[in-house]
C-alpha positions as CSV (number, residue, x, y, z in Angstrom):
1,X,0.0,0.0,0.0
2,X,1.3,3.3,-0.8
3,X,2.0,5.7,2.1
4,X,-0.9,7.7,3.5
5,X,-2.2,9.7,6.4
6,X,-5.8,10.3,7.4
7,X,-7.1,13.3,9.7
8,X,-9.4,11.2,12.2
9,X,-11.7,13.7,12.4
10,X,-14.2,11.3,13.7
11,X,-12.2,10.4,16.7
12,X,-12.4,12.2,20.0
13,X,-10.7,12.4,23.6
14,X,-11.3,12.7,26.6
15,X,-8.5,13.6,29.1
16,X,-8.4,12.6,33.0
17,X,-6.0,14.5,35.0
18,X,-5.4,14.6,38.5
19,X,-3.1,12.7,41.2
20,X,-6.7,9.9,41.1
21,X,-6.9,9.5,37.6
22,X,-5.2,6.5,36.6
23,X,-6.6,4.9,40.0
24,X,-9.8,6.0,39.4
25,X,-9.9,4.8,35.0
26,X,-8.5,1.2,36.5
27,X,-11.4,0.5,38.1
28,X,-13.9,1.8,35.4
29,X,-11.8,0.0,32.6
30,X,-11.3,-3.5,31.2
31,X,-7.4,-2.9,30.9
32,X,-4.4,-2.2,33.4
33,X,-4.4,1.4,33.5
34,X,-1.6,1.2,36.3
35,X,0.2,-1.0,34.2
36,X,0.2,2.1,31.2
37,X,3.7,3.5,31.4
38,X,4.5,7.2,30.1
39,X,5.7,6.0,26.7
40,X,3.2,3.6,26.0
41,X,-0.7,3.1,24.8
42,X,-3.0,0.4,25.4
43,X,-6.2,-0.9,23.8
44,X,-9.2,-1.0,26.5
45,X,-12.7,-1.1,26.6
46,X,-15.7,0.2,29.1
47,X,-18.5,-1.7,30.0
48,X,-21.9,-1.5,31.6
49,X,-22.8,-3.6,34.7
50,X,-24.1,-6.4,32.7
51,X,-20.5,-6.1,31.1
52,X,-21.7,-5.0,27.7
53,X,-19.4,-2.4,25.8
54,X,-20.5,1.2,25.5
55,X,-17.1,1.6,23.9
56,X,-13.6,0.8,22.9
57,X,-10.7,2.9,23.3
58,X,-7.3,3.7,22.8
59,X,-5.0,5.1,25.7
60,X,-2.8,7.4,25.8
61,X,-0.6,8.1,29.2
62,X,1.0,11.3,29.2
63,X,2.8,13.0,31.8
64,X,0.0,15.3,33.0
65,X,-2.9,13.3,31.9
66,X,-4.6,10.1,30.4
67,X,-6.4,10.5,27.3
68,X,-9.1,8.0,26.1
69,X,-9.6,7.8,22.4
70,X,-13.0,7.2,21.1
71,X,-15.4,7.5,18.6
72,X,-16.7,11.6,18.5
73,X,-20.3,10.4,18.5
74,X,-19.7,8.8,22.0
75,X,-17.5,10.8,23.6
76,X,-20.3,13.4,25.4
77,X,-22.1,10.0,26.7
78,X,-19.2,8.2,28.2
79,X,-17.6,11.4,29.5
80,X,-20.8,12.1,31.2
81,X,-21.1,8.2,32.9
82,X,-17.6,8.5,33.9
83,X,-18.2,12.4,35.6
84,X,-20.8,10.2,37.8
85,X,-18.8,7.9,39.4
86,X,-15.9,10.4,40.2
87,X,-17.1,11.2,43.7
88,X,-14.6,12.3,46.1
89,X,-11.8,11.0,43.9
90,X,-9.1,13.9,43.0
91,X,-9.7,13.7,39.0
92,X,-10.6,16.1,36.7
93,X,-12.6,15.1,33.2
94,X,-12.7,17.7,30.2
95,X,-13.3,17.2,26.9
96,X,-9.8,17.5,24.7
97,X,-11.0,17.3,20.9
98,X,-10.8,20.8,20.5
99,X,-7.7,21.6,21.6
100,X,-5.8,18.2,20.4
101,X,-6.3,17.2,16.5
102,X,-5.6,13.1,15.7
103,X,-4.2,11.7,12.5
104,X,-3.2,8.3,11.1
105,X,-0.5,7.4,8.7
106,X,0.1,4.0,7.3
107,X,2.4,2.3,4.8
108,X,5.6,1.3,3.3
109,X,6.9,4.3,4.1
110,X,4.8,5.4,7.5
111,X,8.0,4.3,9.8
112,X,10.3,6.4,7.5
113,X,7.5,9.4,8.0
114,X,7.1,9.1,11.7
115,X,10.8,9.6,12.0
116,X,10.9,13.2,9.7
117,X,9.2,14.1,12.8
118,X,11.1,13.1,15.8
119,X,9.7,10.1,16.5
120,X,12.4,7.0,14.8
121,X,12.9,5.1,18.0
122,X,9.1,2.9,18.1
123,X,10.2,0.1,17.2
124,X,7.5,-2.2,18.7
125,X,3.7,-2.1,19.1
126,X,1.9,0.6,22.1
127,X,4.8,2.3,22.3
128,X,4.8,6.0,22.5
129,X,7.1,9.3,22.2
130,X,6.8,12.8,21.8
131,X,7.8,13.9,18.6
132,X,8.7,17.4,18.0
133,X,5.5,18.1,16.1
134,X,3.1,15.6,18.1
135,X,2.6,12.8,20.1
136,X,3.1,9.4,18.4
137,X,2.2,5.7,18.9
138,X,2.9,3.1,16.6
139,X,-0.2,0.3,16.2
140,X,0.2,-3.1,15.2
141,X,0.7,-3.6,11.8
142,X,3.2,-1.2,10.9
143,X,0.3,1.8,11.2
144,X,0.8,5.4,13.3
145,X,-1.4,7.1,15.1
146,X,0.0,11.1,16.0
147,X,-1.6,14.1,18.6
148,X,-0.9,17.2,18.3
149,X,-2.2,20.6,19.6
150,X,-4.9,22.0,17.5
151,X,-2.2,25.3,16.3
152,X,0.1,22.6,15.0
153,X,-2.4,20.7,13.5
154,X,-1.9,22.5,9.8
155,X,1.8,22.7,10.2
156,X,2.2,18.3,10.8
157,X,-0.6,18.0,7.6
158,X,1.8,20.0,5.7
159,X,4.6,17.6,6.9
160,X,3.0,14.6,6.2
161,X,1.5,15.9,2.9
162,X,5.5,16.2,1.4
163,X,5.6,12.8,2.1
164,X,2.2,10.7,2.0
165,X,-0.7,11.4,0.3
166,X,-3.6,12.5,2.5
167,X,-7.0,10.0,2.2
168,X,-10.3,10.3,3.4
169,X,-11.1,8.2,7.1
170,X,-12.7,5.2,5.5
171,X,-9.7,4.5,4.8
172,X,-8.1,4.3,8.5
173,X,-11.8,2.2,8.9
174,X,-10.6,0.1,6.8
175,X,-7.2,-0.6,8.1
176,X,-8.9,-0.9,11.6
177,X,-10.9,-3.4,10.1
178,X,-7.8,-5.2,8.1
179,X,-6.0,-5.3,11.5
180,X,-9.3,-6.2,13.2
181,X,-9.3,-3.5,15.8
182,X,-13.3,-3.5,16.9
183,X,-15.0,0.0,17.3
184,X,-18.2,0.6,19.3
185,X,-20.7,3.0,17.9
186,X,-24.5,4.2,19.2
187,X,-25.8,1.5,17.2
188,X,-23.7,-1.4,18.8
189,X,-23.7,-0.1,22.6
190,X,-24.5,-2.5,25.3
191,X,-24.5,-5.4,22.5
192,X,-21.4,-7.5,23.1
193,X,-19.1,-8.3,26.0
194,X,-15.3,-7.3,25.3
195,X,-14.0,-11.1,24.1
196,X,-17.1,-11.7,21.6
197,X,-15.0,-8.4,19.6
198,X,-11.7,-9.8,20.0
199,X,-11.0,-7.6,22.7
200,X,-9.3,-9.3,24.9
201,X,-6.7,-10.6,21.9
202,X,-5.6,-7.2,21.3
203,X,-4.6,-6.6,24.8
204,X,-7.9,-4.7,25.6
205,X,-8.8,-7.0,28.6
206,X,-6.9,-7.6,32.1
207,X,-7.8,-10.4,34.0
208,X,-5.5,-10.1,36.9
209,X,-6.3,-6.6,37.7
210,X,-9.1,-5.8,40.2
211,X,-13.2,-5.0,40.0
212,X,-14.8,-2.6,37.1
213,X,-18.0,-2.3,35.6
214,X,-19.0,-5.9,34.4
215,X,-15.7,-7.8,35.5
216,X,-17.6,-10.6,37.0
217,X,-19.4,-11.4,33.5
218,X,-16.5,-11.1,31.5
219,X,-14.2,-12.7,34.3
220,X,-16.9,-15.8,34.0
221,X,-16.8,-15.6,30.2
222,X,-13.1,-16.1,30.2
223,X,-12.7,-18.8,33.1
224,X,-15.8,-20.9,32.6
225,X,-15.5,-20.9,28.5
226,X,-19.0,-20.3,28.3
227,X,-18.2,-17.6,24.7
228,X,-20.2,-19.0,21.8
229,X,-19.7,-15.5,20.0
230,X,-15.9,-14.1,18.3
231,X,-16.0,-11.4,15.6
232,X,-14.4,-12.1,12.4
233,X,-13.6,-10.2,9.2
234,X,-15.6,-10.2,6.4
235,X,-16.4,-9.3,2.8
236,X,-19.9,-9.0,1.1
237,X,-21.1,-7.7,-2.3
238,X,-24.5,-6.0,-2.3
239,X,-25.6,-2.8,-3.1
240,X,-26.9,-2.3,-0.1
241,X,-25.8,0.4,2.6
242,X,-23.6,-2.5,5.2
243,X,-23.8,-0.5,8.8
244,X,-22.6,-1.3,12.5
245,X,-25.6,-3.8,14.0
246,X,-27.3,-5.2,10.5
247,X,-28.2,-8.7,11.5
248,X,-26.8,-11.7,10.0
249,X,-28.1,-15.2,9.6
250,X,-26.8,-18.6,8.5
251,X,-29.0,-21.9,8.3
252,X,-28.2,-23.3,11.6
253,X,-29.8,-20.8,13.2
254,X,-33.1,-21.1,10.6
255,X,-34.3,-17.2,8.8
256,X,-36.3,-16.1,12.2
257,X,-33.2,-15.7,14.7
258,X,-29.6,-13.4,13.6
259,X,-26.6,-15.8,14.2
260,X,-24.6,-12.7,14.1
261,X,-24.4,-8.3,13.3
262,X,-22.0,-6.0,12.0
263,X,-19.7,-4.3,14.0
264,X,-18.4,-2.1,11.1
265,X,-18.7,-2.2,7.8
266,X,-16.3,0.3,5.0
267,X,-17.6,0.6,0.9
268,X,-14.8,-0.8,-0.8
269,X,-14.0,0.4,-5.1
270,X,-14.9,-2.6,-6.4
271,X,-18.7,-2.6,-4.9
272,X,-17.8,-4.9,-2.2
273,X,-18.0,-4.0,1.7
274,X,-15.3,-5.3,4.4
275,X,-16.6,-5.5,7.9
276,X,-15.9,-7.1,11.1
277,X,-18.8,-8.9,12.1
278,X,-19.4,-10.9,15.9
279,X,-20.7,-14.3,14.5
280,X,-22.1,-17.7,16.1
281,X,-18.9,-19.5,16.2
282,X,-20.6,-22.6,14.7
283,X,-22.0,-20.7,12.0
284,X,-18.5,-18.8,10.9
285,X,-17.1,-22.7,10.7
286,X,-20.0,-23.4,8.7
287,X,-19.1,-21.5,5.9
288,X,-22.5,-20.1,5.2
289,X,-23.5,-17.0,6.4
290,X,-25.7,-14.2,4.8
291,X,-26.3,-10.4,5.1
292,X,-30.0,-9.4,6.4
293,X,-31.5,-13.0,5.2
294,X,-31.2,-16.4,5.2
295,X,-31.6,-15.5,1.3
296,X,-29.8,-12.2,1.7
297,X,-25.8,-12.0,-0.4
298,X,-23.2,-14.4,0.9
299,X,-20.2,-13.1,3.7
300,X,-16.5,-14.0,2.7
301,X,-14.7,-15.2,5.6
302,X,-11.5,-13.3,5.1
303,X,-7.9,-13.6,7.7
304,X,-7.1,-11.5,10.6
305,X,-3.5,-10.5,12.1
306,X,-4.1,-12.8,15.1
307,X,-5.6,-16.1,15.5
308,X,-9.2,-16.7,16.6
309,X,-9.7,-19.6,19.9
310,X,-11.3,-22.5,18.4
């Protein structure tokens, strides 16, 4: 793939400060917060009581502050939920996507990029530096992920723009779907517990750390094997719209109940749709799933970076 960078314009942040914070996000999150070092990030997710996802994130420990990436459309209802459960803990929660701007940059040349920038030395997964124009993490799959202040924002797209060419954000859904990184939107809230989107294989999910929102379930999940639900990538033709929570069905499960729904879905150019998709393990085996209707187009398995439990 040639070398691009996106402006995640659809990605906002929320930033906890305070001498509480990271005590206070490890018990509301599925991941080790206190394990987060300074120069690294961390996938993690937050859960309801039942232990159903209201979102995924990605976080970021800086030296002032922890700053939970998320999808814009969520960010006023989980920074609310969160604001409740504060209490008497010394954390303060404000809303950073105005002053902080996000962009991705991927391909052959995204390492080569990243270090134009000050930032040559992340050389594995998660980890983190501040650059001299933003700070950068590098994501599995030889992909980037850079903050910077919202005055620097046009001077790091001119960077990036002498090097890469800039691409819409369906692209970076895209690679997030390639490199099966689930996001939550409105339309999937409260729908799956953190291991039936892979969560937990991505490094989202601690299960030595102590009590959050939901642990027992997902705790119970993990130790008793009781998970009949993984997501997988996908590809279907169809000309219709594919969107986060359209049902799927296969014929083990007969045309009246879903044996699956879309997590997120991406138009490809050749009228095709690639989506993750949280499917009946059975039915994924089987071979024969299908969008919307037991009649409905036929779903492509297609490989992920890591390896699905059998």
């Amino acid at each position: 793939m040639q070398t691009v960078f996106c402006e995640l314009k659809g990605q906002a942040l929320i930033a906890f400060s305070g001498e509480d914070a990271a005590a206070f996000l490890h018990a509301q999150l599925t991941s080790d917060i206190m394990a987060l070092a300074a120069d690294r990030t961390q996938y993690g997710g937050y859960c309801s009581p039942k232990g159903r996802l209201l979102a995924t994130l990605l976080l970021w420990r800086r030296p002032a502050d922890i700053l939970l990436q998320l999808p814009r459309d969520l960010r006023e209802g989980v920074q609310e939920r969160l604001s409740r459960y504060v209490l008497r803990s010394r954390v303060r929660i404000t809303d950073a996507s105005e002053q902080l701007r996000v962009f991705g940059i991927a391909g052959a040349g995204a390492a080569s990029i990243v270090s134009t920038v000050g930032a040559a030395d992340l050389v594995a997964a998660h980890e983190s530096v501040d650059a001299d124009a933003a700070r950068i993490t590098r994501l599995p799959g030889m992909r980037y992920v850079a903050i910077t202040e919202a005055e620097r924002a046009s001077s790091l797209r001119e960077r990036l723009g002498k090097h890469a060419q800039q691409q819409a954000e369906s692209l970076w859904t895209r690679l997030d779907i390639e490199a099966g990184v689930p996001s939550i939107t409105a339309a999937t809230q409260e729908q799956y517990v953190p291991q039936m989107v892979n969560l937990d294989l991505i490094g989202g999910v601690s299960y030595s750390k102590g009590c959050y929102p939901g642990q027992e379930i997902v705790a119970r999940m993990h130790y008793l094997g009781r998970l009949k639900q993984r997501m997988y990538r996908v590809r279907v033709i169809t000309t219709d719209r594919v969107s986060p929570g359209d049902a799927l069905f296969s014929p083990d499960f007969g045309a009246e109940q879903a044996s699956g729904s879309i997590v997120q879905a991406v138009a490809c150019e050749d009228g095709a749709h690639e989506a993750l998709a949280v499917v009946q393990i059975g039915s994924a085996r089987s071979g024969a799933l299908r969008f919307k209707s037991l009649n409905g187009p036929v779903l492509e398995l297609l490989s992920l970076p890591y390896a699905i439990p059998s």
